[in-house]
C-alpha positions as CSV (number, residue, x, y, z in Angstrom):
1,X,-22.8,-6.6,-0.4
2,X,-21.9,-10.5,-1.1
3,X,-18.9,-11.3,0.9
4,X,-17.5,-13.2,-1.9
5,X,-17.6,-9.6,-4.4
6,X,-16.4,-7.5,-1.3
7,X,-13.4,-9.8,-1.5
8,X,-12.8,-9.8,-5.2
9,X,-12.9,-6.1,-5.4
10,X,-10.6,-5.8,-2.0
11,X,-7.9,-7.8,-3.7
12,X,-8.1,-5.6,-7.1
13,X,-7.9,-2.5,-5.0
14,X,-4.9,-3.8,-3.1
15,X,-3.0,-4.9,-6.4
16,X,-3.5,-1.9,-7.8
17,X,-2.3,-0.3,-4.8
18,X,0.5,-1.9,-4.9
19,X,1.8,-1.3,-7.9
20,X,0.8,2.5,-8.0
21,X,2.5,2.8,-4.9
22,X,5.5,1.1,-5.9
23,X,6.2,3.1,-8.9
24,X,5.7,6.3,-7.2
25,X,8.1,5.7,-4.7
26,X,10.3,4.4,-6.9
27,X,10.4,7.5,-9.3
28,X,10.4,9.5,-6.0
29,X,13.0,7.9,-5.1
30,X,15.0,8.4,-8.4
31,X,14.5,11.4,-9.1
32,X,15.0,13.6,-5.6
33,X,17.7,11.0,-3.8
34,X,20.2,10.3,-6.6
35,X,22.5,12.0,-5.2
36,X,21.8,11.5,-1.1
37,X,24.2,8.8,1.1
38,X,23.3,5.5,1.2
39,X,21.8,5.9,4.6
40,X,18.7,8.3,3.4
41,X,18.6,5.8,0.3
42,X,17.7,2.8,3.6
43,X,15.6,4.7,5.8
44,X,13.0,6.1,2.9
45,X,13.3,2.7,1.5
46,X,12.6,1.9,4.9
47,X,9.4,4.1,5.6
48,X,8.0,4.1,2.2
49,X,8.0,-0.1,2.2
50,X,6.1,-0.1,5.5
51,X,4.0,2.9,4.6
52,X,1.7,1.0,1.7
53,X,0.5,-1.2,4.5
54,X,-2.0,1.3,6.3
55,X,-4.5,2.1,3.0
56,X,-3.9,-1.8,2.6
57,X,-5.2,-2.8,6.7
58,X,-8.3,-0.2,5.1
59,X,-9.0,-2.1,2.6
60,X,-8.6,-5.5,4.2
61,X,-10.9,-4.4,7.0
62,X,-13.6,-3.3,4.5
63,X,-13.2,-6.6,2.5
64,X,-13.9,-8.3,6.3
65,X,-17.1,-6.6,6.2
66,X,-19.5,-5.3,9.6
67,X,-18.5,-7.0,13.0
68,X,-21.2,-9.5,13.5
69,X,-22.4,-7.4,16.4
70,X,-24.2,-4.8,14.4
């Protein structure tokens, strides 16, 4: 595949990433923690901000392509 398409369709999968991920944690968040202390409300803010960032190192090493090796 041509790097320069790889790249293009890497950064639309990580936008819509992104935002799927941010609404479901957000409704997640709003709808089972309304009523938890403000310390679960931090540390599943916490987790679920850092969380997004594994499918996105996925994607970002597809978009990079094969190591030149092979």
């Amino acid at each position: 595949m041509v790097p320069r398409l790889r790249s293009f369709i890497g950064t639309i999968l990580i936008i819509i990433l992104v935002i799927t991920y941010a609404l479901l944690a957000t409704t997640f968040a709003t709808l089972l923690l309304a009523t938890s202390p403000w310390w679960v409300h931090f540390l599943y803010f916490l987790l679920s901000g850092m969380l997004w960032v594994l499918p996105a190192m996925l994607i970002i090493k597809w978009m990079a392509g094969p190591k030149p090796g092979k």
